[in-house]
One Martini backbone bead per residue (centre of mass of N, CA, C, O) as a GRO file, in nm:
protein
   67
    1UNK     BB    1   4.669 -12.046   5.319
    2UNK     BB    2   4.731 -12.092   5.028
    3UNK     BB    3   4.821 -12.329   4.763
    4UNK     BB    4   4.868 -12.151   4.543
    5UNK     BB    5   5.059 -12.078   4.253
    6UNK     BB    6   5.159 -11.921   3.991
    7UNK     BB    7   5.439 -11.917   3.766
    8UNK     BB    8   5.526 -11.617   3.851
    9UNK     BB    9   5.532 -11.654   4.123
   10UNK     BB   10   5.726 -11.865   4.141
   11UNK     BB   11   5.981 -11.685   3.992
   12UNK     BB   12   5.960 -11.485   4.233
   13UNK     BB   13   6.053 -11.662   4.441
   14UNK     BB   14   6.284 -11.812   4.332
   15UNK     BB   15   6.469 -11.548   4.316
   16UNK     BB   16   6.398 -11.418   4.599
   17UNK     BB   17   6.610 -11.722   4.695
   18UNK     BB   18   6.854 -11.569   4.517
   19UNK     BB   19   6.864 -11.264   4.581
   20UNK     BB   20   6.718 -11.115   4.434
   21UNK     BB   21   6.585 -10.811   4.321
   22UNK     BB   22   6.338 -10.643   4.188
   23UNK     BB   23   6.496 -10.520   3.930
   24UNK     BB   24   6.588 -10.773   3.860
   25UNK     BB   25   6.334 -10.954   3.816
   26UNK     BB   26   6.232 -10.744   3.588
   27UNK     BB   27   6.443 -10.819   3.399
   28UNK     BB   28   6.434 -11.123   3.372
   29UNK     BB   29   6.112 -11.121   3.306
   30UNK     BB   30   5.982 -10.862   3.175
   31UNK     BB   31   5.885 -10.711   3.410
   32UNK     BB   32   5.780 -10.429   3.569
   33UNK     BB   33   5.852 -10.362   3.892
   34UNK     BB   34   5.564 -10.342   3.970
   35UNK     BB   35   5.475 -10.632   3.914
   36UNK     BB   36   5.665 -10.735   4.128
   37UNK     BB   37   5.529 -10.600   4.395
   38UNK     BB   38   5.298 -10.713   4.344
   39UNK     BB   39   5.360 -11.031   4.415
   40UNK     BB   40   5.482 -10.993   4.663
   41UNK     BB   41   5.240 -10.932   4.791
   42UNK     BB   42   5.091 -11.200   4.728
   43UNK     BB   43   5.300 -11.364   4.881
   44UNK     BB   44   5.248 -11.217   5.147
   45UNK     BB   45   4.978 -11.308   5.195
   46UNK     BB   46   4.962 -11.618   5.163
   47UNK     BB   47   5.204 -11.680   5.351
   48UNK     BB   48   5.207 -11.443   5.604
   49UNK     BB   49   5.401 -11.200   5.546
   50UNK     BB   50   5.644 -10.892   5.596
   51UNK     BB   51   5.855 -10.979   5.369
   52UNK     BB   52   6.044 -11.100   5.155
   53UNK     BB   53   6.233 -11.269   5.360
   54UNK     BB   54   5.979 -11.396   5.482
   55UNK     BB   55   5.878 -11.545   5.261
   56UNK     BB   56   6.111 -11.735   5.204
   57UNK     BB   57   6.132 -11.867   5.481
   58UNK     BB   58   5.809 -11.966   5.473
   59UNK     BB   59   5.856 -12.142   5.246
   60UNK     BB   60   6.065 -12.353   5.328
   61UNK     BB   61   5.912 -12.421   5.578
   62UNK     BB   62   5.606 -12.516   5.362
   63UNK     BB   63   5.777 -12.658   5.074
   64UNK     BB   64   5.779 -12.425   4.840
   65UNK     BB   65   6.077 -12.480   4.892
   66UNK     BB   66   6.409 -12.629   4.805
   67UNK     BB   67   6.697 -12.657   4.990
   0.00000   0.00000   0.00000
């Protein structure tokens, strides 16, 4: 697992612990449903994670999240 997250990267996991849709991130963050899909791959090969929801579990999980 990678150590580290880009400021986007860590943006976008941080809505999806807030229960945010990839819709709402691309809206909150002004950058297109596409780029919002791109991170969350990156974040689930990162975490080795198999969908949003896991990637989520597996943050808090690893201190990458505060609960």
């Amino acid at each position: 697992m990678s150590k580290s997250l880009s400021p986007r990267q860590e943006a976008v996991l941080q809505k999806l612990a807030n229960g945010q849709t990839q819709k709402q991130i691309a809206q909150a963050l002004k950058i297109s449903p596409e780029t919002v899909r791109s991170h969350c791959e990156v974040l689930k090969n990162k975490l080795g994670a198999q969908n949003n929801a896991h990637v989520v579990h597996v943050a808090y999980c690893t201190g990458w999240l505060a609960a």
